[in-house]
N, CA, C and O atoms as a CHARMM CRD file, in Angstrom:
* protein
*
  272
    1    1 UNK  N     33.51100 -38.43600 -14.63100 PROA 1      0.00000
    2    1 UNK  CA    33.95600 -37.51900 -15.65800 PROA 1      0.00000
    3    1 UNK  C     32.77400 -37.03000 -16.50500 PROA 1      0.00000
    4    1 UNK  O     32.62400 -35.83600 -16.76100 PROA 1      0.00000
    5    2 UNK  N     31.95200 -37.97500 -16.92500 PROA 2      0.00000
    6    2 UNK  CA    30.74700 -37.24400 -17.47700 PROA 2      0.00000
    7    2 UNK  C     29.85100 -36.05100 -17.06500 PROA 2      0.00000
    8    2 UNK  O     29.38500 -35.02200 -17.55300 PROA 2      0.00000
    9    3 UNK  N     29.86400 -36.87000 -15.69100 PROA 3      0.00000
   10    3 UNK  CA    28.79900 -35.92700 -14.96500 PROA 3      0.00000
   11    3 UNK  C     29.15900 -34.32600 -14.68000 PROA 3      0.00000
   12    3 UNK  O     28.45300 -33.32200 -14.59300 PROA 3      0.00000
   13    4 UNK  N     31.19100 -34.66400 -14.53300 PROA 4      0.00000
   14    4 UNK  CA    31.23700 -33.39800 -14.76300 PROA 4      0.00000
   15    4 UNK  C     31.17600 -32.17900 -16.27600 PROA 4      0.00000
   16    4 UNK  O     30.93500 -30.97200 -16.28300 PROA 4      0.00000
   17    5 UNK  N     31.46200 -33.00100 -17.26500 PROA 5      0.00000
   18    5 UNK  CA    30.94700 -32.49100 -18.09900 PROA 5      0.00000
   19    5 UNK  C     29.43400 -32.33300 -18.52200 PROA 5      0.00000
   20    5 UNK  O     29.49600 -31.83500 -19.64600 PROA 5      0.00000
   21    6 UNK  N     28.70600 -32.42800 -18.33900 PROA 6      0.00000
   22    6 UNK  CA    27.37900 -32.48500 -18.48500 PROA 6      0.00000
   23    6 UNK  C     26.79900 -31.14400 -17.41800 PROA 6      0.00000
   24    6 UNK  O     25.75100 -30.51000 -17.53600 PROA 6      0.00000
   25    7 UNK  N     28.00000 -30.97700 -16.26200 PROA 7      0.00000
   26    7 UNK  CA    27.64900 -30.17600 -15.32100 PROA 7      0.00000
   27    7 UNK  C     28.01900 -28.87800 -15.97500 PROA 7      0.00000
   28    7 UNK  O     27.25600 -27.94300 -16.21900 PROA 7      0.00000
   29    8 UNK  N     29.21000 -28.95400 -16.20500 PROA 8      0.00000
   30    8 UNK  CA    29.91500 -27.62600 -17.09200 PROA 8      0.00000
   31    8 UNK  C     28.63300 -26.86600 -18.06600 PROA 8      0.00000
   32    8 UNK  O     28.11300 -25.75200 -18.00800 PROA 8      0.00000
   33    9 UNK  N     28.37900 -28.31200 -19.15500 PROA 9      0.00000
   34    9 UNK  CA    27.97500 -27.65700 -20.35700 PROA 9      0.00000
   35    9 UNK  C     26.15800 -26.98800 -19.50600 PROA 9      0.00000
   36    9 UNK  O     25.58800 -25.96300 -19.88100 PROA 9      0.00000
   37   10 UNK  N     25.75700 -27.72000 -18.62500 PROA 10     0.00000
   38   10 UNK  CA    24.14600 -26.93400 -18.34700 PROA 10     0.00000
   39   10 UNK  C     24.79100 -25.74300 -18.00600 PROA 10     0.00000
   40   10 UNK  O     24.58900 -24.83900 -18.81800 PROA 10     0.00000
   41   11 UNK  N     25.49300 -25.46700 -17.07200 PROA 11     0.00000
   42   11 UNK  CA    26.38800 -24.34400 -16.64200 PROA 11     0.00000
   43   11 UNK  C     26.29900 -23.00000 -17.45300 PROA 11     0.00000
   44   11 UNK  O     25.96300 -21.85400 -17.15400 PROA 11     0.00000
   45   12 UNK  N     26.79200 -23.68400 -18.74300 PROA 12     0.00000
   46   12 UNK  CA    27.29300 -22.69000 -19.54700 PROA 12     0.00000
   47   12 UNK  C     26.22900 -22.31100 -20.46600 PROA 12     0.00000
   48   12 UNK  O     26.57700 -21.28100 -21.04400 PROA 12     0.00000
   49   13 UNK  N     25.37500 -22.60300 -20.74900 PROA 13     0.00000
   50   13 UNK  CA    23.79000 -23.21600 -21.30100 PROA 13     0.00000
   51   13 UNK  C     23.41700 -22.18500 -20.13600 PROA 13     0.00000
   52   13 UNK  O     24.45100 -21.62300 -19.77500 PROA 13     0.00000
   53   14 UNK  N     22.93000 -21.99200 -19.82500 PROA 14     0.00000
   54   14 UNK  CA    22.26000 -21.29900 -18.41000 PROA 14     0.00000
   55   14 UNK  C     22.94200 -19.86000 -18.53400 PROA 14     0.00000
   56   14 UNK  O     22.38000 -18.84200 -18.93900 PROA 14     0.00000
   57   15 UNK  N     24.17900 -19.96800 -18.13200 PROA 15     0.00000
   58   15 UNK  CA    24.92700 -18.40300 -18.26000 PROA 15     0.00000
   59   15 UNK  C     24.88000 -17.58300 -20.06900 PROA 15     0.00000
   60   15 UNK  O     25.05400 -16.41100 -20.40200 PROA 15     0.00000
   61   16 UNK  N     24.67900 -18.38600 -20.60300 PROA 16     0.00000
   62   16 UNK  CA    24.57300 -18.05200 -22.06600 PROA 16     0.00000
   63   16 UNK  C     23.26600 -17.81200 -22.44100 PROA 16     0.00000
   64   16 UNK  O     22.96100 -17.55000 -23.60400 PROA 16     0.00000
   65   17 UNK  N     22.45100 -17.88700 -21.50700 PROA 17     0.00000
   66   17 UNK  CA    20.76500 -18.19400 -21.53400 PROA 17     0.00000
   67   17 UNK  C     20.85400 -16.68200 -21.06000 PROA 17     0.00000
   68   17 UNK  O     20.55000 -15.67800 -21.70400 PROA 17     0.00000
   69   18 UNK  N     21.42900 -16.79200 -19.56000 PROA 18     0.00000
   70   18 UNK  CA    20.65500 -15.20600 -19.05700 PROA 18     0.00000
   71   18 UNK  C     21.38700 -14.19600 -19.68700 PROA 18     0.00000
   72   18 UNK  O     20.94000 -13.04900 -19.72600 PROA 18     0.00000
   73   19 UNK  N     22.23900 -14.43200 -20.08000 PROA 19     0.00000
   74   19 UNK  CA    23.18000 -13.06500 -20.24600 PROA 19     0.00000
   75   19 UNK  C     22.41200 -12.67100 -22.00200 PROA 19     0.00000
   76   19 UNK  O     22.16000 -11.49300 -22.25500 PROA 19     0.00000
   77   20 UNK  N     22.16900 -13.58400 -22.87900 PROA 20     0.00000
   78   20 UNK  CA    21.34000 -12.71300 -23.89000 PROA 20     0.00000
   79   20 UNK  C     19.94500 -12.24500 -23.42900 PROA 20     0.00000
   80   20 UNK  O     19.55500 -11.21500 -23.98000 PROA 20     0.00000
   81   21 UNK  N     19.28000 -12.69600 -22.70000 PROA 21     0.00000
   82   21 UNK  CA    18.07400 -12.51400 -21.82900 PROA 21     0.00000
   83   21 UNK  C     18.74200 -10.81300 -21.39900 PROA 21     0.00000
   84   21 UNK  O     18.42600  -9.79900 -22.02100 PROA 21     0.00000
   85   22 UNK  N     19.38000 -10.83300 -20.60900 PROA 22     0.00000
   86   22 UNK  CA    20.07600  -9.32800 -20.18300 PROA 22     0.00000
   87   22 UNK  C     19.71600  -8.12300 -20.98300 PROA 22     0.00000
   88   22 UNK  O     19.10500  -7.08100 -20.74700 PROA 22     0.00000
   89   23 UNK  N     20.43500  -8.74700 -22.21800 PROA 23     0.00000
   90   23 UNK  CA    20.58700  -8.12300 -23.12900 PROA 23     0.00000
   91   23 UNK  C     19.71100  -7.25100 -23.73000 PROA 23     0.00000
   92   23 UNK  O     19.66500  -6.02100 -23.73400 PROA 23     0.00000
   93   24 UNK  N     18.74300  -8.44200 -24.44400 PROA 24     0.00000
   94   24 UNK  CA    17.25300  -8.18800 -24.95100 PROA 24     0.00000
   95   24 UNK  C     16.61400  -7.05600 -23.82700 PROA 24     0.00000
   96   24 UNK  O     15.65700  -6.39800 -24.23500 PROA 24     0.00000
   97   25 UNK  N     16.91100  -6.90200 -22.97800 PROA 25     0.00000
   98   25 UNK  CA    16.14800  -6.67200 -21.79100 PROA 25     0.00000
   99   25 UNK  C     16.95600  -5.08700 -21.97500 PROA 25     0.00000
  100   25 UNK  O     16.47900  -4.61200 -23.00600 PROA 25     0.00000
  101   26 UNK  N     17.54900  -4.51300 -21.63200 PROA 26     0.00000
  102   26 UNK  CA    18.55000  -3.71900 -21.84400 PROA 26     0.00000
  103   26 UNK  C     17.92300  -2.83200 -23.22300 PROA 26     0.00000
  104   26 UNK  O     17.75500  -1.61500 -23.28500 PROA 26     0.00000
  105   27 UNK  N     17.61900  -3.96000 -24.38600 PROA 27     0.00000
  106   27 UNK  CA    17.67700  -2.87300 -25.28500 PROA 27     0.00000
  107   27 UNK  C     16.72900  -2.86500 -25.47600 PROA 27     0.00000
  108   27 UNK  O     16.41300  -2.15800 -26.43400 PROA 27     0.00000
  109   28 UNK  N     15.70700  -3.53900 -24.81500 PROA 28     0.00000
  110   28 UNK  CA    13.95900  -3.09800 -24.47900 PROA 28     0.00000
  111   28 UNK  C     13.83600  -1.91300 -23.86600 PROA 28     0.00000
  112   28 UNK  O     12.98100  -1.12100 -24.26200 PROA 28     0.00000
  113   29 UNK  N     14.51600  -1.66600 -23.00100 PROA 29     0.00000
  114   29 UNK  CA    14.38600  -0.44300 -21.98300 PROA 29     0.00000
  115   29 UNK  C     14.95300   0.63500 -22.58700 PROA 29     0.00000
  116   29 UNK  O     14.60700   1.73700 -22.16300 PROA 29     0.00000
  117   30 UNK  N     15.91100   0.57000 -23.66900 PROA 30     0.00000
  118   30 UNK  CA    16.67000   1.36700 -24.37500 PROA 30     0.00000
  119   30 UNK  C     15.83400   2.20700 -25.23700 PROA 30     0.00000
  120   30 UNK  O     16.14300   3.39700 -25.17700 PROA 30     0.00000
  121   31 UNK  N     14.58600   1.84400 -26.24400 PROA 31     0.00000
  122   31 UNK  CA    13.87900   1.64100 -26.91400 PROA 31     0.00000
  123   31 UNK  C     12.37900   2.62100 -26.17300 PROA 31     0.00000
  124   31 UNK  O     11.77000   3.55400 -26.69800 PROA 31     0.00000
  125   32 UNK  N     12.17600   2.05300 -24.98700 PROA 32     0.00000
  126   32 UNK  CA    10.81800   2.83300 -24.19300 PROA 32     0.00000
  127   32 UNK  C     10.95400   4.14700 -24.05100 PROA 32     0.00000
  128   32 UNK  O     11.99600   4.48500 -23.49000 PROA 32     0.00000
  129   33 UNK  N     10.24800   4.97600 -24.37400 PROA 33     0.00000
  130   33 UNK  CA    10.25100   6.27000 -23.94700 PROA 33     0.00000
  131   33 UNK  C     10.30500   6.62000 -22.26200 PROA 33     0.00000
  132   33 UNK  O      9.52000   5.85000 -21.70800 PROA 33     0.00000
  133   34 UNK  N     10.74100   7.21300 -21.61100 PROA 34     0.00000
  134   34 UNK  CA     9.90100   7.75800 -20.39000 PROA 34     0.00000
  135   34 UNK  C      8.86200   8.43000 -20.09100 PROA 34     0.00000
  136   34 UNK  O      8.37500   9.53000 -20.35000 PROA 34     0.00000
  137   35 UNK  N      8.64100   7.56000 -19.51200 PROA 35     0.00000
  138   35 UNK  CA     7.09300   8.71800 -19.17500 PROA 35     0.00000
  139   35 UNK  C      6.57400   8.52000 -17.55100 PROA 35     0.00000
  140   35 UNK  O      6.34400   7.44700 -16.99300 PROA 35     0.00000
  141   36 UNK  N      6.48500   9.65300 -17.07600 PROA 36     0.00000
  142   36 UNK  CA     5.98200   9.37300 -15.40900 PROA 36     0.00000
  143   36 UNK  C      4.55600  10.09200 -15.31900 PROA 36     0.00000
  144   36 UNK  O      4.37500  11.24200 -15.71700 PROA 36     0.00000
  145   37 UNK  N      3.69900   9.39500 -14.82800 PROA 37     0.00000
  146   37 UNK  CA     2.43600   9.67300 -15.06500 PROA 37     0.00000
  147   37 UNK  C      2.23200   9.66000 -13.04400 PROA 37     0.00000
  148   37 UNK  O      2.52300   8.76000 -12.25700 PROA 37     0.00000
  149   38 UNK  N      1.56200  11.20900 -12.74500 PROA 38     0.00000
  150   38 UNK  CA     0.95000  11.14200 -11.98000 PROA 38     0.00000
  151   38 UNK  C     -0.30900  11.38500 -11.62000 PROA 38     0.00000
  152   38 UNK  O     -1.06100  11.90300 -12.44600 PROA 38     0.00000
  153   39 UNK  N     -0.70000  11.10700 -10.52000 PROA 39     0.00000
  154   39 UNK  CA    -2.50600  11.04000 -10.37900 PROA 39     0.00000
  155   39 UNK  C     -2.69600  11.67400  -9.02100 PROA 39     0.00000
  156   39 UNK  O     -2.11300  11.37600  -7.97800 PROA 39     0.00000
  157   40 UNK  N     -3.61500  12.60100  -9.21800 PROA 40     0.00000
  158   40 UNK  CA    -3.81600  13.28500  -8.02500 PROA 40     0.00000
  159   40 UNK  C     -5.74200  13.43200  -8.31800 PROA 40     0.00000
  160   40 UNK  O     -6.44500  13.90400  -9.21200 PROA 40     0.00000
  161   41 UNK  N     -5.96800  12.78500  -7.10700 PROA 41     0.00000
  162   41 UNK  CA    -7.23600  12.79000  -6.87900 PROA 41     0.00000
  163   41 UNK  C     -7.83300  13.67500  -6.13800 PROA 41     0.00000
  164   41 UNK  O     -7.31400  13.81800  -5.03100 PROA 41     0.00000
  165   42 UNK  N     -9.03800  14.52900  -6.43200 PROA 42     0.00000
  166   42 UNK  CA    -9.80200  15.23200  -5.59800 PROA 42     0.00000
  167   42 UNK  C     -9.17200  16.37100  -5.34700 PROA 42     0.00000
  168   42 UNK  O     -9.04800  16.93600  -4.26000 PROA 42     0.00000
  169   43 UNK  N     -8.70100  16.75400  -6.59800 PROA 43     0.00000
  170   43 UNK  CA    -8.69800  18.42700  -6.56900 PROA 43     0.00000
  171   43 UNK  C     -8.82100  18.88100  -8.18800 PROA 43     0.00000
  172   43 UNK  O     -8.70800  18.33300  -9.28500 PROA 43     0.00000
  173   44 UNK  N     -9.14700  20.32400  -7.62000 PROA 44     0.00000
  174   44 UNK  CA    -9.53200  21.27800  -8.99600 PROA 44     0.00000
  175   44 UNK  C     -8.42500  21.57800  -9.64100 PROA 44     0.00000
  176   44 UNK  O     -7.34800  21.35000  -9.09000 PROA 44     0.00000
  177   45 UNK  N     -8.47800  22.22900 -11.11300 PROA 45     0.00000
  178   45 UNK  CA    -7.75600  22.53100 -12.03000 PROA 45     0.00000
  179   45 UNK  C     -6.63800  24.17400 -10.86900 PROA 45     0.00000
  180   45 UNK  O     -5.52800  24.59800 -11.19000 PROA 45     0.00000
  181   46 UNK  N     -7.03400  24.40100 -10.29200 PROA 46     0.00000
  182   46 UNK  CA    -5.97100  25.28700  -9.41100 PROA 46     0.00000
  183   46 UNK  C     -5.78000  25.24700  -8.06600 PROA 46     0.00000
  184   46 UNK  O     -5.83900  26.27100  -7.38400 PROA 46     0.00000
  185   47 UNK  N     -5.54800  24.12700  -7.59400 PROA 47     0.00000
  186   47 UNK  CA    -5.57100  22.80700  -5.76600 PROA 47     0.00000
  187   47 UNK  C     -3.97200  23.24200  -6.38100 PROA 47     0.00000
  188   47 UNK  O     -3.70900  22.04100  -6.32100 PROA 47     0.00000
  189   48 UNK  N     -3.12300  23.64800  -6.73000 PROA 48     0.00000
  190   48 UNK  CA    -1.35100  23.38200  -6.68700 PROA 48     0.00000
  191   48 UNK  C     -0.94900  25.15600  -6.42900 PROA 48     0.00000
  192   48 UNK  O     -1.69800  26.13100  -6.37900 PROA 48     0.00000
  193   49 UNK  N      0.40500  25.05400  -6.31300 PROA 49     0.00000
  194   49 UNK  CA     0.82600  25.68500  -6.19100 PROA 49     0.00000
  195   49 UNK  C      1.48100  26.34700  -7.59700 PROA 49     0.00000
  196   49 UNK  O      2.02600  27.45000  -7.56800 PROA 49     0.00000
  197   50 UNK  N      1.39200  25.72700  -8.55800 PROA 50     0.00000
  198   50 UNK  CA     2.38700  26.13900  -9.35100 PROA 50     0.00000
  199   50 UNK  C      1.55900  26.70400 -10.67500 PROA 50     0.00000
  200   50 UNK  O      1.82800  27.27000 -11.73500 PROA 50     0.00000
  201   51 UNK  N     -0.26600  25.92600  -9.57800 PROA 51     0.00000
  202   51 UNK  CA    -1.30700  27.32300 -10.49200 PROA 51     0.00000
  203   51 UNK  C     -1.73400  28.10500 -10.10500 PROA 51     0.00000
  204   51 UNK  O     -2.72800  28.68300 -10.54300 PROA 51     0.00000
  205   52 UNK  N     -0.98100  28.41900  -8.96400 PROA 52     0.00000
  206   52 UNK  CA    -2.13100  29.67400  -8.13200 PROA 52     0.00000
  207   52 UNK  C     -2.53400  29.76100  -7.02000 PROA 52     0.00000
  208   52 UNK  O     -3.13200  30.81800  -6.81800 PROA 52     0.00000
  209   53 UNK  N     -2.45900  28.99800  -6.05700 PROA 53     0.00000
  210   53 UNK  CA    -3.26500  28.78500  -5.58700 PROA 53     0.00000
  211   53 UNK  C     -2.58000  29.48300  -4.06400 PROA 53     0.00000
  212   53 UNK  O     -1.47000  29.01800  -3.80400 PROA 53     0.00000
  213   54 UNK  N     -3.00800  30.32300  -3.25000 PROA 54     0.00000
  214   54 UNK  CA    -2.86800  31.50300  -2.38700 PROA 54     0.00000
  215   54 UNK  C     -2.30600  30.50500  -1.57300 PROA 54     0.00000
  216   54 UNK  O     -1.12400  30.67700  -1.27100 PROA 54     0.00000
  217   55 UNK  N     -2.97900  29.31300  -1.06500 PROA 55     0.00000
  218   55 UNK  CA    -2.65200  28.69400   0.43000 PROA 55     0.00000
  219   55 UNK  C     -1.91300  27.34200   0.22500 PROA 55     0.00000
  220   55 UNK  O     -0.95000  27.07200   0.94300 PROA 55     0.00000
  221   56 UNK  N     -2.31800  26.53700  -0.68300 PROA 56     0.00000
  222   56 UNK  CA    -1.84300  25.31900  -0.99500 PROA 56     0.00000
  223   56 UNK  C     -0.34700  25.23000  -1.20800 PROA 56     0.00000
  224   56 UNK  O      0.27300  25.94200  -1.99900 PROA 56     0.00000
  225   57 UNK  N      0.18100  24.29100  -0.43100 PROA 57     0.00000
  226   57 UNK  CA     1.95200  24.35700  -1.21200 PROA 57     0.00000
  227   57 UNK  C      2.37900  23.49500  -1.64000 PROA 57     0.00000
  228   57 UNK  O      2.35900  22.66200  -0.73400 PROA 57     0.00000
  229   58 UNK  N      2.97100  22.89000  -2.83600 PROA 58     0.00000
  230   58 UNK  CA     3.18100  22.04700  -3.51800 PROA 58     0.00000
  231   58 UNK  C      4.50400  22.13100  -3.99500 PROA 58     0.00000
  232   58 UNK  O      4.95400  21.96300  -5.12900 PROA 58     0.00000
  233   59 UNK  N      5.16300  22.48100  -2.70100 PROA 59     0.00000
  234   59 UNK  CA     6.76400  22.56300  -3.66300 PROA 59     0.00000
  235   59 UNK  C      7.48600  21.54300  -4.52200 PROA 59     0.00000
  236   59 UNK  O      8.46400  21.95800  -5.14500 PROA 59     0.00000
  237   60 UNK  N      7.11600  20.16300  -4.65500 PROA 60     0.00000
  238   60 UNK  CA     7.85400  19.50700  -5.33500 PROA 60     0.00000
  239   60 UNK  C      7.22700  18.93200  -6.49700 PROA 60     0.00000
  240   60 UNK  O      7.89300  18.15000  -7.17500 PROA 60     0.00000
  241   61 UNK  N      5.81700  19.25500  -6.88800 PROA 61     0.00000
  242   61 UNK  CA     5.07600  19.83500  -7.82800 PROA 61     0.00000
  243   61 UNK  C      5.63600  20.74000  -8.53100 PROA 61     0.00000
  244   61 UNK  O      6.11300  20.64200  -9.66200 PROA 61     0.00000
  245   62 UNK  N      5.57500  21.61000  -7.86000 PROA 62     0.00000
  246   62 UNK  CA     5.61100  23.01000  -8.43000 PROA 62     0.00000
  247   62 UNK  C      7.42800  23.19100  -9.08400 PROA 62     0.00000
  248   62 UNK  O      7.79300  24.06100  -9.87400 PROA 62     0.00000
  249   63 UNK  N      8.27800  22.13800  -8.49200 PROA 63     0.00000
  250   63 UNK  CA     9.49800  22.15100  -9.46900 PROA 63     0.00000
  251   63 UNK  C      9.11000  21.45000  -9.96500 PROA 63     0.00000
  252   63 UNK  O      9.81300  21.79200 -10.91600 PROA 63     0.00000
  253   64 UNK  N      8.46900  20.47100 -10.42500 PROA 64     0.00000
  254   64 UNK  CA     8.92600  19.68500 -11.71800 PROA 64     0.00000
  255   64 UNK  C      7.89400  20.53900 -12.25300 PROA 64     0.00000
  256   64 UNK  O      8.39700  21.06900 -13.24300 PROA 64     0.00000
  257   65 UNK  N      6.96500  20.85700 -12.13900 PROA 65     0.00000
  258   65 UNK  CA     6.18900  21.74200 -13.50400 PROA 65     0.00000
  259   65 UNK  C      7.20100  22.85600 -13.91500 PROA 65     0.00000
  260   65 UNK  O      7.27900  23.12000 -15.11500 PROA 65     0.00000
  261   66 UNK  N      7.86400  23.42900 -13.16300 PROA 66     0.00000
  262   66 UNK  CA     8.96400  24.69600 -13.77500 PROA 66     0.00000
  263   66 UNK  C     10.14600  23.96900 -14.43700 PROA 66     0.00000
  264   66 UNK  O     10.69300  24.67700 -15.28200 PROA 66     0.00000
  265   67 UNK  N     10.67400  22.78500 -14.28900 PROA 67     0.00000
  266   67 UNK  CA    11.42000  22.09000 -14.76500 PROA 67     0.00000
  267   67 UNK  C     10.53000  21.64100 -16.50800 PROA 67     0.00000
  268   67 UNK  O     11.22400  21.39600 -17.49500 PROA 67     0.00000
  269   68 UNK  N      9.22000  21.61700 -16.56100 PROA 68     0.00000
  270   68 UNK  CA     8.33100  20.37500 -17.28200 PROA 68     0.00000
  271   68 UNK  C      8.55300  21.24800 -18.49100 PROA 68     0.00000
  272   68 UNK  O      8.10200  20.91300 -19.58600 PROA 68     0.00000
């Protein structure tokens, strides 16, 4: 009988543990701004499409800058 109580209460100790853990967590993310940072290496200020550029195609660039 102990052991099962002792089993219960870590049990519940544990589920009461993660679920404010959740939480905190939740309203950490709630709190962060978004931000998506990309990196494109080894090209010039007009290598895209959505600056110009005659040959290059960058269509999914070139929507989120018309979206941006």
């Amino acid at each position: 009988m102990k052991k099962v109580i002792t089993v219960s209460v870590v049990l519940f100790g544990v589920a009461a543990m993660s679920s404010g853990a959740h939480a905190a967590e939740q309203q950490a993310t709630a709190e962060r701004p978004n931000v998506v940072f990309i990196l494109s290496d080894d090209q010039g200020w007009g290598d895209y499409g959505f600056m110009g550029h005659p040959h290059l195609e960058t269509p999914n660039l070139d929507r989120l800058a018309s979206a941006g």
